[in-house]
C-alpha positions in Angstrom: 17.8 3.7 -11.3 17.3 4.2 -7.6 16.3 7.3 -8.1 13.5 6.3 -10.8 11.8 4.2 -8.2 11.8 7.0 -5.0 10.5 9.5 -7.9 7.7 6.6 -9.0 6.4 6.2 -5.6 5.0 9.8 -5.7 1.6 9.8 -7.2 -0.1 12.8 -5.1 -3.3 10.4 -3.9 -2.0 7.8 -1.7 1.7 8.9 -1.8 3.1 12.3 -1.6 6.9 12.5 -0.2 9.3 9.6 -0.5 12.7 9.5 0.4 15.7 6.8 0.0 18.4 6.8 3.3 21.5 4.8 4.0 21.5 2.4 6.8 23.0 5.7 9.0 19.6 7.4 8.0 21.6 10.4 5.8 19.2 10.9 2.7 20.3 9.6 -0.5 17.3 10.4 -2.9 14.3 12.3 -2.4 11.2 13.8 -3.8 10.7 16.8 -2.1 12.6 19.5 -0.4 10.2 19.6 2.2 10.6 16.4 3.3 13.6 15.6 5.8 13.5 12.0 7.1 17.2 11.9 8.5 15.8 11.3 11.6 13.4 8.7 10.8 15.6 5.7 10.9 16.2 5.9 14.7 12.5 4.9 15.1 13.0 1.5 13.8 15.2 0.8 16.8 12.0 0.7 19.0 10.2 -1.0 17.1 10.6 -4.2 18.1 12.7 -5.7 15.2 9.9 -4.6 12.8 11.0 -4.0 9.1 8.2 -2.0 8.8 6.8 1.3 11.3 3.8 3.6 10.4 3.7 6.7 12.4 0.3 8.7 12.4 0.3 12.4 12.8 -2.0 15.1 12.5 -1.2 16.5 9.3 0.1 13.3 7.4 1.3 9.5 8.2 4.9 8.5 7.9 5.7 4.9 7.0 9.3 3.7 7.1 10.3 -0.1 5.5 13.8 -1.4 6.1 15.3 -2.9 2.8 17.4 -5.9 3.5 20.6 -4.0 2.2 20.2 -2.0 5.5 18.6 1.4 3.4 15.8 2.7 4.8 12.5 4.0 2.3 10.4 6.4 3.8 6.8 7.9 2.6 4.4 10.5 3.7 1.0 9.7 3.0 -1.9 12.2 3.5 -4.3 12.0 6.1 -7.9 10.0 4.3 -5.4 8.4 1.8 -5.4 5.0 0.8 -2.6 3.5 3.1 -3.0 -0.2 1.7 -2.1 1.3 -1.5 0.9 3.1 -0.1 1.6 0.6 1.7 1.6 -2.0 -1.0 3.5 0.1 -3.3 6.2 1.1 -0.5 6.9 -3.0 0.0 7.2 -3.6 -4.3 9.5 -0.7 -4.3 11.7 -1.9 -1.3 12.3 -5.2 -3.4 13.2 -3.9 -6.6 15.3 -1.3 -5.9 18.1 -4.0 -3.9 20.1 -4.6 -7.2 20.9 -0.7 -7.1 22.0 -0.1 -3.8 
C-alpha cells in the first residue's frame, strides 16, 4: 500500500518523481529510475529541525517531508509548477502512508 501512495503522488503537472526512504535515506519505493534521492535525507540535518525542506534548482525543485515514523518522502516538482499543490499533496501523503511503514 506504500507503494500505491509514492505511485499516486505522480501526476506529471505539479508532481513528477517521488520517492519513499528509510530513516538511513536508502530508497524503499520510487517512481522513476531517474530519480535517486539517497542522498537527500542528509539535508534535513541542516535544516534546523524542520520536517519539511524545499530545495530549488535550475532544472526542477526537490521537496523532502520527514514522516513521524522517521521515513523520509521526497518529490521533484518542475520548474513553473504549482508547488502549493505539490506541496499539499506531499503533506496528505506523509500522513496516510504511517499505518504502512
Amino acid at each position: 500500500m506504500a507503494n500505491h501512495i509514492i505511485t499516486g503522488l505522480v501526476d506529471g503537472e505539479s508532481i513528477l518523481s517521488a520517492a519513499l526512504c528509510d530513516a538511513d535515506g536508502f530508497t524503499i519505493e520510487r517512481t522513476s529510475t531517474d530519480f535517486s534521492p539517497n542522498f537527500l535525507h542528509e539535508i534535513l540535518d541542516y535544516s534546523d529541525k524542520s520536517d519539511l525542506v524545499t530545495i530549488v534548482g535550475e532544472n526542477y525543485s526537490i521537496v523532502i517531508s520527514k514522516v513521524e515514523t522517521g521515513h523520509i518522502v521526497i518529490i521533484q516538482t518542475p520548474n513553473g509548477g504549482n508547488l502549493g499543490k505539490a506541496r499539499m499533496k506531499l503533506s496528505k501523503a506523509c500522513k496516510e502512508i504511517v499505518p504502512y511503514l
